[in-house]
C-alpha positions as CSV (number, residue, x, y, z in Angstrom):
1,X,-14.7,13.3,-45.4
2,X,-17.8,14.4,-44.3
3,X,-18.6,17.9,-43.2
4,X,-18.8,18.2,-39.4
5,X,-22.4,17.8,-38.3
6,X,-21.9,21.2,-35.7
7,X,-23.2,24.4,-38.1
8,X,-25.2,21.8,-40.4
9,X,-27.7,20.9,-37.8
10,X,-27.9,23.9,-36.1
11,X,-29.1,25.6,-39.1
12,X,-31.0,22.9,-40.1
13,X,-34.6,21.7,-38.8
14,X,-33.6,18.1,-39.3
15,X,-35.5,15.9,-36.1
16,X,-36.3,19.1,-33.9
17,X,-38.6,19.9,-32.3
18,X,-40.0,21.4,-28.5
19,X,-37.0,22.6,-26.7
20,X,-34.2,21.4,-29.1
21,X,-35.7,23.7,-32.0
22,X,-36.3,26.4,-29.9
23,X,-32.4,26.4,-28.8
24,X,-31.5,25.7,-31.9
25,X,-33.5,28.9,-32.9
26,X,-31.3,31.1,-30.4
27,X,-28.4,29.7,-31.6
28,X,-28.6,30.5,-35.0
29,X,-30.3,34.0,-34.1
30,X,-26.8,34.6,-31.5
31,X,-24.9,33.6,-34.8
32,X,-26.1,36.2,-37.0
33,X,-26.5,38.5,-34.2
34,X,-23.0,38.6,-33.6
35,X,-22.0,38.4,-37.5
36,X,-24.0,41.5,-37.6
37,X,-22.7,43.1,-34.0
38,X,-19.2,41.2,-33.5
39,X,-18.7,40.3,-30.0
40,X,-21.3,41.2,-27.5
41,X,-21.3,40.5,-23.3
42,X,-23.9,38.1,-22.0
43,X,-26.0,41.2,-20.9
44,X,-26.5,42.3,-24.0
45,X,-27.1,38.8,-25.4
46,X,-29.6,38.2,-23.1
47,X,-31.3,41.4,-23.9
48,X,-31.5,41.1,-27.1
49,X,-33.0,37.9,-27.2
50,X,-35.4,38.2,-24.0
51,X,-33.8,35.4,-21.9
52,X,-32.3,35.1,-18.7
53,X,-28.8,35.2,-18.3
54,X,-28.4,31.4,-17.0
55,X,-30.0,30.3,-20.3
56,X,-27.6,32.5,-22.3
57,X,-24.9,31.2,-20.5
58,X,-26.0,28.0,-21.1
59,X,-25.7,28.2,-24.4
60,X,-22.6,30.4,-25.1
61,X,-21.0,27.8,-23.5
62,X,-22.2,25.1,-25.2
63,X,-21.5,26.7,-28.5
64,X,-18.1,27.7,-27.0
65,X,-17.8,23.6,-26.8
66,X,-18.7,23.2,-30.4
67,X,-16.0,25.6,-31.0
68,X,-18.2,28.3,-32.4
69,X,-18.1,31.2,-30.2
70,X,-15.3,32.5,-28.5
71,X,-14.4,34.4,-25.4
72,X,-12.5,37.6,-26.7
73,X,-11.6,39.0,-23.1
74,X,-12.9,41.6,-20.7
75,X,-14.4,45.4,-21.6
76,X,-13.4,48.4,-19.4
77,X,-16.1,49.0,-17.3
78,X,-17.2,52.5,-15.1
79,X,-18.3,50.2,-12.0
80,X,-18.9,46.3,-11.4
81,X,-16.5,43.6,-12.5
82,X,-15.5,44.0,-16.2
83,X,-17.8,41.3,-18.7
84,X,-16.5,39.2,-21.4
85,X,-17.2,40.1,-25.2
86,X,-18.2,36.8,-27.1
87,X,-18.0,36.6,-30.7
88,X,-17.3,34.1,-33.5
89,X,-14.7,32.0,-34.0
90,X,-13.6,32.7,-37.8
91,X,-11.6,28.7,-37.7
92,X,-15.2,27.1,-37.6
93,X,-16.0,27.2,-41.3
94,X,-14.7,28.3,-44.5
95,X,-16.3,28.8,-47.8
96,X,-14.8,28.6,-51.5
97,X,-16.1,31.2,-54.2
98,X,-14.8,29.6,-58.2
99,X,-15.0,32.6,-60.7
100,X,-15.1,31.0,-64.2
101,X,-13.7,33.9,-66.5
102,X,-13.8,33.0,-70.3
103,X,-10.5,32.2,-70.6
104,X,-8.9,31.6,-66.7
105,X,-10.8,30.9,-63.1
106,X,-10.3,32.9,-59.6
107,X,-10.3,30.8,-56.2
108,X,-11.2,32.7,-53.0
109,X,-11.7,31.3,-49.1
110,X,-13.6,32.6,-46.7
111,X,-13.5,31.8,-43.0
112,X,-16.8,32.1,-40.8
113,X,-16.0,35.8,-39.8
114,X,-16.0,37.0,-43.6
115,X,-12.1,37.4,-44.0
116,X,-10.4,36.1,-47.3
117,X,-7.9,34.1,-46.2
118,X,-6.9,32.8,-49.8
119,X,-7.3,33.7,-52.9
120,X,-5.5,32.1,-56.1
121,X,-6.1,34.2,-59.0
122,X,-5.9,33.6,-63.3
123,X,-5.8,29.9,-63.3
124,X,-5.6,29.0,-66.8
125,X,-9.3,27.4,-68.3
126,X,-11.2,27.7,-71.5
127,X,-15.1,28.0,-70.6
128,X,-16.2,26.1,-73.3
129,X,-19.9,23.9,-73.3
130,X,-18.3,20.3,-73.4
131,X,-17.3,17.4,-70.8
132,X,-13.7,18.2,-70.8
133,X,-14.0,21.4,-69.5
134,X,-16.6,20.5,-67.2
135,X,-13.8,17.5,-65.7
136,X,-11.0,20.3,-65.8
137,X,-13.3,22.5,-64.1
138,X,-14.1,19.7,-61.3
139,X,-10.2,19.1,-61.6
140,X,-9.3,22.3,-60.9
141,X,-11.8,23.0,-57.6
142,X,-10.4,19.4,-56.0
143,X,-6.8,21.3,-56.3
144,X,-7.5,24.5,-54.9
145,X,-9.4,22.5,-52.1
146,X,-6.6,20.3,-51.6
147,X,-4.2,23.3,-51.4
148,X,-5.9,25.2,-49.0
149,X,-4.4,24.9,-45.3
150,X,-7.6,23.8,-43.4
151,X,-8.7,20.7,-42.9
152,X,-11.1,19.9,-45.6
153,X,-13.9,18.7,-43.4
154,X,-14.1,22.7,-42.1
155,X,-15.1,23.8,-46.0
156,X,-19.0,24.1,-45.3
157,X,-19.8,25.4,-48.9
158,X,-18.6,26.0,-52.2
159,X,-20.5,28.5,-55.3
160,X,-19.7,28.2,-58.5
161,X,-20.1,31.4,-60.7
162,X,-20.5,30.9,-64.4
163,X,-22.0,33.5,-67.2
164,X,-25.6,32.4,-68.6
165,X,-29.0,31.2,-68.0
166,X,-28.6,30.1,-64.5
167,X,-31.2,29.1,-61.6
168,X,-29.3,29.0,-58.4
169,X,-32.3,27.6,-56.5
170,X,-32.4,24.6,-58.6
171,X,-28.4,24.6,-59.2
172,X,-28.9,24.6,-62.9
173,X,-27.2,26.1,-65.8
174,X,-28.7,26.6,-69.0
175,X,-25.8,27.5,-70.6
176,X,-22.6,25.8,-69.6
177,X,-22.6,21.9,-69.0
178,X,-26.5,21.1,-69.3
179,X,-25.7,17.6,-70.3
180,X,-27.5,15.5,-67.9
181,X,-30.8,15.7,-66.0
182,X,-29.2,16.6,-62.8
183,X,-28.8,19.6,-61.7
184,X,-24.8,21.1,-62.4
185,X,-24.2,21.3,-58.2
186,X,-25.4,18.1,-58.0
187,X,-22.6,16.9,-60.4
188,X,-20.0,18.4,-59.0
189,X,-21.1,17.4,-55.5
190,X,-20.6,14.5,-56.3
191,X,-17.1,14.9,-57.0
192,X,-16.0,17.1,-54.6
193,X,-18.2,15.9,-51.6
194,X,-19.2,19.7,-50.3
195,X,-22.3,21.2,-50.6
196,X,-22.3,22.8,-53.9
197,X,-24.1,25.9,-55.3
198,X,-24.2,27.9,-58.7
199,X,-24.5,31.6,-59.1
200,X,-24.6,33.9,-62.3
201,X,-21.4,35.4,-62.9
202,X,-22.0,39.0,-62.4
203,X,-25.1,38.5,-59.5
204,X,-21.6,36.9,-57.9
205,X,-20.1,40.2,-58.5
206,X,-22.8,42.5,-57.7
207,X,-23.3,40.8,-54.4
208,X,-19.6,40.8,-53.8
209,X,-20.1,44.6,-54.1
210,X,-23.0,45.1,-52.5
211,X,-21.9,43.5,-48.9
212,X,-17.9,44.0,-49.1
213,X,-17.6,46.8,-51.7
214,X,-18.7,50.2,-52.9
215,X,-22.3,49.9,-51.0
216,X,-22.6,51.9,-47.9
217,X,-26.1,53.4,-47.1
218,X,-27.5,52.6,-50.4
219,X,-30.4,50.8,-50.9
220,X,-31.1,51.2,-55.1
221,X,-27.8,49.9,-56.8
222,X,-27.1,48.3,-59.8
223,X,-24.6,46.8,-61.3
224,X,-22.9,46.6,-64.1
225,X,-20.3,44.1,-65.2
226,X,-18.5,44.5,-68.5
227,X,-16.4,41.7,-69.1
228,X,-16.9,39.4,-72.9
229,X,-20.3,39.8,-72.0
230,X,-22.5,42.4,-70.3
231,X,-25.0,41.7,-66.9
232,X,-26.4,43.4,-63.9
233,X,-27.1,43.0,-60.9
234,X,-29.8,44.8,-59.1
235,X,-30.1,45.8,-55.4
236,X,-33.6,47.5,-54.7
237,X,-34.6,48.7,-50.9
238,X,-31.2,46.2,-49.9
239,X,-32.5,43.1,-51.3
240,X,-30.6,41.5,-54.2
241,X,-33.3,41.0,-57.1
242,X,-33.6,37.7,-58.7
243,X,-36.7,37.1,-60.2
244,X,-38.8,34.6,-60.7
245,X,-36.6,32.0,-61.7
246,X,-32.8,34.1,-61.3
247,X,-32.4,35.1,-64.5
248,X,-33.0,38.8,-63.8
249,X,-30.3,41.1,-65.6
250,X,-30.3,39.9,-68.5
251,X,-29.2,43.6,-69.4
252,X,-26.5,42.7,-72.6
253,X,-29.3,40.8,-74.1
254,X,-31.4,43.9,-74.6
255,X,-32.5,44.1,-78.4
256,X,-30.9,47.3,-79.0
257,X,-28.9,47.1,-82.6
258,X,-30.6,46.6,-86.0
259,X,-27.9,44.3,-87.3
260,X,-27.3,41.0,-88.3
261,X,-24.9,39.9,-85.9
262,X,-25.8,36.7,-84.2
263,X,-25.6,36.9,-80.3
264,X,-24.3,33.7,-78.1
265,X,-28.1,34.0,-76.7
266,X,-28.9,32.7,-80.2
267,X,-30.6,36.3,-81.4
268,X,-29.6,38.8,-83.1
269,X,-28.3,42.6,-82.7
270,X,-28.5,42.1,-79.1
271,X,-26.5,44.7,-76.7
272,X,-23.4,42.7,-76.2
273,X,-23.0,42.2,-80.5
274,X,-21.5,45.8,-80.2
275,X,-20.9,46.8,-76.3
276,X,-19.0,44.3,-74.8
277,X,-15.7,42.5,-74.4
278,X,-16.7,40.2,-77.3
279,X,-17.2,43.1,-79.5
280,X,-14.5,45.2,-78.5
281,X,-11.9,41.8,-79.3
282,X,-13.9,41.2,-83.1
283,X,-13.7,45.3,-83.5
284,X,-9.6,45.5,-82.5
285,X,-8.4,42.5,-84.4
286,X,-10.1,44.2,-87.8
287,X,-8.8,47.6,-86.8
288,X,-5.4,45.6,-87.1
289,X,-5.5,43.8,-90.2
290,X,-6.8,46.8,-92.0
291,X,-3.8,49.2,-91.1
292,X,-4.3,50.6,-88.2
293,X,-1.7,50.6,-85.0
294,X,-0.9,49.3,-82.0
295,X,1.2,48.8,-79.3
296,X,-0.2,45.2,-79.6
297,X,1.2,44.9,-83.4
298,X,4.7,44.0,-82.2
299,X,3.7,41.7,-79.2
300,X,2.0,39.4,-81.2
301,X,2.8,37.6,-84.6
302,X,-0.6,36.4,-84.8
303,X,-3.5,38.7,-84.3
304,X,-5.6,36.2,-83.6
305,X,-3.7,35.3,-80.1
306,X,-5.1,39.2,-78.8
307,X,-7.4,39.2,-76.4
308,X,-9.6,41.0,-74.2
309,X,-7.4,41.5,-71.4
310,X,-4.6,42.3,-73.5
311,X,-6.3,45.2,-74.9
312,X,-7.5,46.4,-71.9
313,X,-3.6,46.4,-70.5
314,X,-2.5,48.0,-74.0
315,X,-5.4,51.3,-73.1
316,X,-4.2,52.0,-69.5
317,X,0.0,51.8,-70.9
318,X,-1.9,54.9,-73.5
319,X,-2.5,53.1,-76.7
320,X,-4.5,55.2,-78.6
321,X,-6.5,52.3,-80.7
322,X,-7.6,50.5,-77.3
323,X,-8.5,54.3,-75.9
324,X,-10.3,54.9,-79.3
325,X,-12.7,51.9,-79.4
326,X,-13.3,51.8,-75.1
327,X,-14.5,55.1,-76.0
328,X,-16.8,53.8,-78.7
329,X,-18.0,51.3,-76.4
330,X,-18.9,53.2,-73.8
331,X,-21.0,55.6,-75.8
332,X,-23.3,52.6,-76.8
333,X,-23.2,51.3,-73.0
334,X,-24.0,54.1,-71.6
335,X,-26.7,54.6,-74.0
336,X,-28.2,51.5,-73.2
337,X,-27.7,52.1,-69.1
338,X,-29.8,55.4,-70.0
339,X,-32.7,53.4,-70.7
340,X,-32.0,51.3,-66.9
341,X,-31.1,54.5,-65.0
342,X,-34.6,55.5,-66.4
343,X,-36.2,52.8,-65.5
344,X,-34.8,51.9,-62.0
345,X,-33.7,55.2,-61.0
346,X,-30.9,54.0,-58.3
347,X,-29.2,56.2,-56.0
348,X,-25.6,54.3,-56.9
349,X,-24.7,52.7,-60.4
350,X,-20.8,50.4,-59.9
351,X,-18.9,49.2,-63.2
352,X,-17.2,46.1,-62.8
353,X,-15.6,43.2,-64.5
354,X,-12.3,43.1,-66.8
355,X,-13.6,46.4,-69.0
356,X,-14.3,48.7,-66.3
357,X,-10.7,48.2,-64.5
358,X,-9.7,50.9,-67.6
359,X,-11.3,53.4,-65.3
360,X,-12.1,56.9,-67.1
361,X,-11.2,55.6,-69.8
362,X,-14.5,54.0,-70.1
363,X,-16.4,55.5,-67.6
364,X,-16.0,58.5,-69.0
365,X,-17.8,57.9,-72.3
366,X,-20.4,55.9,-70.2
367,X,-21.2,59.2,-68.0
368,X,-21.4,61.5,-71.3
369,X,-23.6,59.3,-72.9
370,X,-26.1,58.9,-69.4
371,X,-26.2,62.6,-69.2
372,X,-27.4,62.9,-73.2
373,X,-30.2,60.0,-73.6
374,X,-31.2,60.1,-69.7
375,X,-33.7,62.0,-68.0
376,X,-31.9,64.8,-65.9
377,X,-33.8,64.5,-62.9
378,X,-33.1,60.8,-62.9
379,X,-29.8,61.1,-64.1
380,X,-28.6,63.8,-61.5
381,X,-29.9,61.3,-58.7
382,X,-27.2,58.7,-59.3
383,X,-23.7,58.4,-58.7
384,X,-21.6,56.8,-61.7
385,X,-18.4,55.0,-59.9
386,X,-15.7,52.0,-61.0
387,X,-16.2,49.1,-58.3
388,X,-13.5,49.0,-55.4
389,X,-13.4,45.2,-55.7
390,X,-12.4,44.7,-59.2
391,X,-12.0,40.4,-59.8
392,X,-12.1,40.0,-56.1
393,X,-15.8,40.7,-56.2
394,X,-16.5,37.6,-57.8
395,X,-15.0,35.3,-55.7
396,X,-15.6,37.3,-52.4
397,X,-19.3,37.2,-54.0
398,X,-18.9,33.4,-54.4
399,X,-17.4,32.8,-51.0
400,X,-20.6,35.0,-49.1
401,X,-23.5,33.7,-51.0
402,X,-22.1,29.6,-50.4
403,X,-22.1,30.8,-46.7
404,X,-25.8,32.6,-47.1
405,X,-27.1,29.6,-48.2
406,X,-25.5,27.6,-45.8
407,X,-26.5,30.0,-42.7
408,X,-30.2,30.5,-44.3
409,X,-31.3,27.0,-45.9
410,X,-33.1,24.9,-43.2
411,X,-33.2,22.1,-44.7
412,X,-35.1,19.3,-43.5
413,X,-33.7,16.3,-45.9
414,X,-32.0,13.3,-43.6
């Protein structure tokens, strides 16, 4: 089915012009307005957009019509008749966030006030580059969509976050499932029939954070997401940094070992050959088969079937192997975030992703190592803390950068 036309064309400039644009201008300015606020009177609406109060009326009740705004009831008032608060309605649009982990996928939905109303975590999936996880993927988003209890014509958006090269203005990935010369949110459009986008995994995350997480006042925050790889994402003055093309963060990629480990990236002794999820797996499973113990050695018959997050379960139930090598890891992570607290110098730094939910365990080792190889007066400047999200970042992240693009692209295709 197709989307309804309502929030599409007002936030599109799609055959406006003279009046209609102009009241199509208010009404997306009264949307974000009250997404910002929450419910307002027509006084204050009025104000705020330096019109009279028969034109805001006007147009609250025509988007009360389209079933966008809603009348949340009366305010006390000193004097005067009591005025009615106006405010979104959270029923007019939802959006989907799909967290592709390595080895399992999170589905989140958001309605149009920014509550999660659903959110279906560790779905079984293999990330790997080929067709048939690229169909299982597309299989996968058509049932979560087909489970959710709204009407499907009310899903406005969906983001996809995957790990990689990724440019989310062009809906490309570099990566993961570059097989055509479409764009990946093009294919899966195509399948699904919602408007489509693609984020990096942990920009997802970070902006999950950043809006809905551990960001209050800040305005310098990075982030950093330790999962089987390493990324960041960076918040400077309270804009999310992309660069040029998105592929800003690239932090596990840093060239920071002299070894001849070959990276995914194609290069070696990059950051994430010794810091990262990845390593910490390769590092475990030899600890194992030359001798050493675990609480992991009688759970599995086959070392080989360990991973990631079963090692990060094994540290926080106190096994001394997992605690051991998290330590390890942190030192050289926090060694390399020396060299970005240097750089950026941020008032707030947030670990996230599957690593990070260990708590002191790894941050810990991370903070020792920033207060060795970083400047103090940089160093003293920024708070070290484990995100308050944990996985729900990603698709929360997901869910508020599909409706972002939905609420900020004015498109002016047919």
């Amino acid at each position: 089915m197709t989307p309804p036309p309502i929030l599409f064309e007002i936030f599109s400039d799609r055959n406006s012009s003279g009046v209609a644009f102009k009241n199509k201008s208010l009404k997306r300015g009264i949307i974000n307005l009250l997404d910002e606020m929450g419910p307002l009177t027509l006084a204050e609406l009025a104000r705020e957009f330096n019109i009279s109060t028969p034109k805001i009326t006007t147009l609250i009740n025509e988007m009360m019509q389209e079933e966008l705004i809603r009348d949340y009831g009366k305010i006390e008032s000193t004097g005067g008749r009591p005025a009615s608060m106006y405010g979104l309605v959270a029923e007019a649009g939802y959006f989907v966030g799909v967290d592709v982990k390595q080895h399992s996928i999170n589905f989140g939905l958001l309605d149009f006030k920014k509550n999660l109303v659903l959110i279906k975590e560790n779905v079984s999936y293999q990330l790997e580059n080929t067709t048939e996880a690229l169909d299982l993927l597309i299989k996968l988003i058509e049932t979560f969509l087909s489970e959710a209890s709204v009407e499907r014509s009310k899903i406005l958006g969906v983001c996809i976050n995957l790990s990689g090269r990724i440019n989310h203005r062009s809906g490309y990935s570099y990566s993961y499932f570059h097989f055509q010369e479409k764009p990946l949110t093009e294919i899966i459009e195509e399948h699904i029939g919602i408007r489509t986008f693609l984020e990096n995994d942990s920009r997802a995350m970070a902006y999950g954070e950043f809006r809905c997480g551990s960001v209050s006042n800040e305005k310098n925050v990075l982030y950093v997401y330790l999962d089987y790889g390493i990324g960041l994402g960076i918040l400077i003055e309270g804009e999310v940094y992309y660069g040029k093309s998105g592929f800003s963060g690239e932090f596990g990629h840093i060239p920071f070992f002299q070894n001849e480990l070959i990276c995914h990236c194609g290069k070696k002794g990059c950051l994430e050959t010794e810091a990262s999820g990845q390593a910490l797996v390769r590092r475990f499973k030899a600890a194992l088969q030359s001798g050493s113990t675990s609480i992991l050695t009688k759970q599995f018959e086959n070392i080989e079937d360990i991973k990631l997050q079963h090692i990060i379960q094994a540290a926080k139930q106190e096994d001394n192997l997992a605690i051991e090598m998290l330590a390890e890891l942190g030192e050289k992570i926090g060694k390399g975030l020396a060299i970005i607290l240097n750089i950026f110098n941020p008032e707030l730094m947030i670990l996230g992703g599957t690593m990070a939910s260990t708590g002191e365990y790894l941050r810990l080792p991370i903070q020792s190592a920033l207060n060795k190889y970083s400047l103090s007066l940089v160093n003293k400047d920024t708070k070290l803390i484990v995100s308050k999200l944990g996985e729900k970042a990603g698709v929360l992240g997901g869910c508020l950068i599909a409706r972002k693009k939905i609420m900020t692209e004015k498109s002016t295709e047919a």
